[in-house]
Structure formats: C-alpha cells, structure tokens
C-alpha positions in Angstrom: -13.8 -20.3 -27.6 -10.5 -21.5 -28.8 -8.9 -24.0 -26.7 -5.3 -22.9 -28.4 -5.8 -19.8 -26.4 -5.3 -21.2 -23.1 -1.7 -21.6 -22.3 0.5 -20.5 -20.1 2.5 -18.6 -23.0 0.6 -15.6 -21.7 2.3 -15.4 -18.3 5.5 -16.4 -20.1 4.7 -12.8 -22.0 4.7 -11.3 -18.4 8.8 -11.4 -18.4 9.0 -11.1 -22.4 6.9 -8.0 -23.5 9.3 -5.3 -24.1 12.6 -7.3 -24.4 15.1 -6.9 -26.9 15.9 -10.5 -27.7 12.9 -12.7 -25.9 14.1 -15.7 -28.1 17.7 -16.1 -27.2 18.3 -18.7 -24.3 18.0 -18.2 -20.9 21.0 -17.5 -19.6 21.8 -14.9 -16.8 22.0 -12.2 -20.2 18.6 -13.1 -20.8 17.5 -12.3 -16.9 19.8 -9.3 -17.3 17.6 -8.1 -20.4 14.2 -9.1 -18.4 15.4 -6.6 -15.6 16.6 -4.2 -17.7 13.8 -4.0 -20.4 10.8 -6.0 -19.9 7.9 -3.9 -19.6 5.9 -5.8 -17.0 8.8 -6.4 -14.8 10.0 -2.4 -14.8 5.9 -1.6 -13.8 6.5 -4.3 -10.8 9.4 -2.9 -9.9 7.9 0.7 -10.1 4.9 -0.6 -8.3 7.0 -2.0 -5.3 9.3 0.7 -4.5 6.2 3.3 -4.5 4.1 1.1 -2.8 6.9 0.3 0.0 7.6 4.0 0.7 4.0 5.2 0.7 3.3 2.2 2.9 6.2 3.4 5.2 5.4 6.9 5.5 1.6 6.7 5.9 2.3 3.6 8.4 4.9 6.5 10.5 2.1 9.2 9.9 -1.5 6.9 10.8 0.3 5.5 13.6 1.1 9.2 15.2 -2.0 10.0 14.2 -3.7 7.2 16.4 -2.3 7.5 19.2 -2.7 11.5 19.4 -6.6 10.6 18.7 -7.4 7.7 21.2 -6.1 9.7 23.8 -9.4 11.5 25.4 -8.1 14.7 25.9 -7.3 15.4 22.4 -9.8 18.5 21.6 -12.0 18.3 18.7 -11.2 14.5 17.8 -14.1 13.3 15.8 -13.1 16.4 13.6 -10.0 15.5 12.8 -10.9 12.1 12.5 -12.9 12.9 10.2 -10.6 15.0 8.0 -7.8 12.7 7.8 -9.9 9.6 6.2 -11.3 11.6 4.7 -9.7 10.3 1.2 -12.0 7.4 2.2 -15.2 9.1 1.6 -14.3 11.3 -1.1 -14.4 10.2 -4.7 -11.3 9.5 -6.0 -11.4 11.5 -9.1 -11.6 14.9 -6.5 -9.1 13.4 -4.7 -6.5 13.1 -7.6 -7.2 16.3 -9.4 -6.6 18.3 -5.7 -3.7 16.5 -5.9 -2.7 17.4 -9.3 -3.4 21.0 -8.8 -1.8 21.2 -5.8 1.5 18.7 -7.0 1.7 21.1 -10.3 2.1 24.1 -8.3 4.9 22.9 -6.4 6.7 21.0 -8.4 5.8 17.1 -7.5 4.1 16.0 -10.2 5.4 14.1 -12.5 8.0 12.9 -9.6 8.5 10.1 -7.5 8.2 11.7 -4.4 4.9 13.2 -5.2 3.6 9.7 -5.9 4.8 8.1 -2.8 3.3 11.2 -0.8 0.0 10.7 -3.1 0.1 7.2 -2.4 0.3 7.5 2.0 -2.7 10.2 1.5 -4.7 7.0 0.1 -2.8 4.7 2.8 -3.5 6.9 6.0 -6.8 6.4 6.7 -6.0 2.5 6.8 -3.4 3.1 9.3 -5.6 5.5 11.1 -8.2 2.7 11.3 -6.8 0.0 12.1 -4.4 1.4 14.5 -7.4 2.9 16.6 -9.1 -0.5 16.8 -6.6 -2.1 18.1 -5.5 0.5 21.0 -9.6 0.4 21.7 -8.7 -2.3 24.1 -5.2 -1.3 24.8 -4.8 -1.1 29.0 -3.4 2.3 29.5 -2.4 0.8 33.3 0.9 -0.5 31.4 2.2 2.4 29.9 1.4 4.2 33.8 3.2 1.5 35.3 5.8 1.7 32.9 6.5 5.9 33.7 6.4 4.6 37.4 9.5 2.6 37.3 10.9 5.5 35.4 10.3 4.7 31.6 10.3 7.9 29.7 7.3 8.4 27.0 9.5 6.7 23.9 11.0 4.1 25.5 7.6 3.0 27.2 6.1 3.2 23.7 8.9 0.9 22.4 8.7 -1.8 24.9 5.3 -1.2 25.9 2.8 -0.2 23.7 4.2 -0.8 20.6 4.5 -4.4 20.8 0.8 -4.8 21.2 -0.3 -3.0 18.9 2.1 -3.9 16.3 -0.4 -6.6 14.5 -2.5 -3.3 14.1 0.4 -1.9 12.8 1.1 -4.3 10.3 -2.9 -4.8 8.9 -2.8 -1.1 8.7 0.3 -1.0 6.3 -1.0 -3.9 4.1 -3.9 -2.1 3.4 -2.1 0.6 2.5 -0.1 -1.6 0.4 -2.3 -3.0 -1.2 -4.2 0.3 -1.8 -1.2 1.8 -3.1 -0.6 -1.2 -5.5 -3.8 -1.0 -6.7 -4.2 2.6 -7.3 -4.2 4.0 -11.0 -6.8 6.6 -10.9 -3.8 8.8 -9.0 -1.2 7.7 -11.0 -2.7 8.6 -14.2 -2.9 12.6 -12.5 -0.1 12.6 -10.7 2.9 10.6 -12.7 4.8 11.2 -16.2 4.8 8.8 -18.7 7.9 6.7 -17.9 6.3 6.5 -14.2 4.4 3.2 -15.4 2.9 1.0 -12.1 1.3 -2.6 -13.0 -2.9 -0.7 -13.2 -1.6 1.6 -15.3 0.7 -0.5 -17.7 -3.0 -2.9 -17.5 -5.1 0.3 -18.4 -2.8 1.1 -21.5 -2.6 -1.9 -22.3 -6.6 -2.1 -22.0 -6.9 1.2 -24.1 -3.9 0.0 -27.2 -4.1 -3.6 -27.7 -6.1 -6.1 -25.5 -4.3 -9.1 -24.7 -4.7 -12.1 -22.6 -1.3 -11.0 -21.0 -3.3 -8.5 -18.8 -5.7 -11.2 -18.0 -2.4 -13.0 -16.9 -1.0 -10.4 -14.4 -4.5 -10.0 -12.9 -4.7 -13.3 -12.0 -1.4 -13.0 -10.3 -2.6 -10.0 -8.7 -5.8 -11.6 -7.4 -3.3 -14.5 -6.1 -1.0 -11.5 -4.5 -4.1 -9.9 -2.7 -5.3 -12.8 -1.5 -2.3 -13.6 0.2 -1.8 -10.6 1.5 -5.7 -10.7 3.0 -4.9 -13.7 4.7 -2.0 -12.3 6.4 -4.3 -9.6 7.7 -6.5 -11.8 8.9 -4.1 -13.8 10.6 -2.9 -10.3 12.5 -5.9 -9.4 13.2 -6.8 -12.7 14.9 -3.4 -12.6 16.9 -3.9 -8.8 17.8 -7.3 -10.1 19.7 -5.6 -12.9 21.7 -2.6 -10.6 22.9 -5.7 -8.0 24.0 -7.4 -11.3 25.4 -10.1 -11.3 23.2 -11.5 -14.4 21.6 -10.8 -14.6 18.2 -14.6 -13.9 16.1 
C-alpha cells in the first residue's frame, strides 16, 4: 500500500471533479463554479430534489394507504397489502424494466417526474410499513371521542391521529429517503443521461476510471445513512412512549 494515497485530497476532488478552473482561489466565483459545474455536487443536488419529492409523494400515498388498511372493514386487505409492497419482494431488475416499459409508452422516461414517481413506488411499501405499526396500538376511542364533540373526519385526523402517529410518519419517509438515495438499478432504466444521481455517477465512475474519489463519497454516504438510522431509531423509540409502550 502507498501511504501517499491516503489523503484527504480525495474528498477535496468531491467539489473539484468537473470544474472549469479547480485551481483558482476560493472566492465566492470559485463556489459559483462548484455549483454550477462540479460533477459530484450537480449528482447531490440531482439526488436531493428526487429523493425529497419521491419521499413526499410516497409519504402522502403510504400514509392513505395505511390508514384505509388498518381499518377492519376494509375488504380484501391482506391482498392489497400484499400488492402494494410488493416492490419489496420482487427483484428489482423486474421492477425497473416494468417500469421502463410502461414509462416509454407514456412518455416518462427519461423525465424527472417519472423518476420521482419511480422513486415513491420503491418508497411506499416503507411508508405502508411503518405507518401500520405504529396505528397497531393507536386507541381508536380518541378519534370517537373526537366525532363526539363534533370534530369532522379531517380535522380529527389533524389534531388527533396524526400527531401520534407522526414518528411513524417520519421513519416511514426516511426509509424512503434513503431508499430513493440509494437506488441506481431504476435510475439506470428509467433516466437520460444528464439525469446523473450520486449511485449512478459512482457506477460510471466504477465502470470508466476507478478512483479513490468514489471510495470518498461512500464513506460520506455511510456517515449520511447512519445518521439518518439513528434518527429512525430515535422515532421509533419516541413513537412507543406516546403509545405507552416501553421502549425495547
């Protein structure tokens, strides 16, 4: 192993790769260029904006979703469960080429929209998940009580059942974050070229020209996921005192 190899020049590459004039001081043109043309930082931003919408609509979407199945007179509800996580269980190639085929005959792929709605398919079942778990133990007394004094159905879901099972909520749309970050196998189906997300810039750059820079932004990935796991657990650990469970 050469020792010269270890240096934090490689994360420095993270905001350089791709700029027009890495060497020239840094000044706010410099930051301007980073925004502007650094190849890292335009996959990040990619990566964000497609992860926050896919985690905002399959958050909307696995949220209805769970409250339609916990309720015991929903008919065939294991069915239906089973259907919508469906992109759990099945492989993920299957998953992105149905998604091609179906995104190529109506005009989505290649899009941003068709990745963000590629995306929540990935993210739902997380929601669904999570969101079920937590109204397991939700006491349906309240949202009675709440119709009794004259609450009608979404304003007793505002003030009443929402805010306990908003730490569900919020595990259910990290996952799907995080899933959505993650995700190239879709990506690489579903988006055009210029559509670059962090896995995919790492796969190219995997497939072109190995360099330590990738080994870089995964260790900063590994950081981000971590962080983001802890925040889940922390949820999930407040969702089981509000439901007056002790914390396992």
């Amino acid at each position: 192993m050469d020792p010269a190899g270890y240096s934090m020049r490689w994360y420095d590459q993270i905001l350089t790769f791709g700029m027009s004039a890495p060497d020239q001081a840094r000044d706010t043109s410099w930051w301007s260029d980073v925004w502007e043309n650094a190849q890292w930082v335009r996959a990040a931003k990619n990566s964000i904006i497609i992860g926050s919408m896919a985690t905002l609509l399959a958050t909307v979407l696995g949220t209805i979703a769970a409250l339609g199945l916990s309720r015991p007179e929903m008919p065939y509800r294991r069915f239906i469960m089973g259907v919508l996580i469906s992109p759990m269980i099945v492989p993920l190639i299957i998953t992105a080429t149905g998604l091609f085929f179906f995104f190529s005959s109506t005009g989505l792929a290649g899009t941003y929209p068709g990745i963000i709605m590629a995306h929540a398919v990935l993210g739902i079942p997380f929601v669904i998940i999570t969101v079920t778990a937590t109204l397991t133990g939700f006491d349906t007394s309240l949202s009675r009580a709440a119709a009794s004094m004259g609450a009608n159905p979404v304003r007793s879901f505002r003030l009443v059942t929402l805010p306990l099972i908003l730490p569900g909520v919020i595990s259910g749309a990290l996952f799907a974050f995080v899933t959505s970050f993650d995700e190239v196998v879709v990506v690489l189906f579903v988006a055009s070229f210029e559509q670059q997300t962090i896995p995919r810039q790492m796969w190219n750059g995997i497939r072109e020209q190995i360099s330590p820079t990738i080994l870089a932004v995964a260790t900063v990935l590994v950081i981000f996921s971590v962080l983001l796991l802890t925040a889940i657990e922390l949820l999930r650990r407040r969702s089981e005192r509000l439901r007056g469970l002790t914390p396992g």
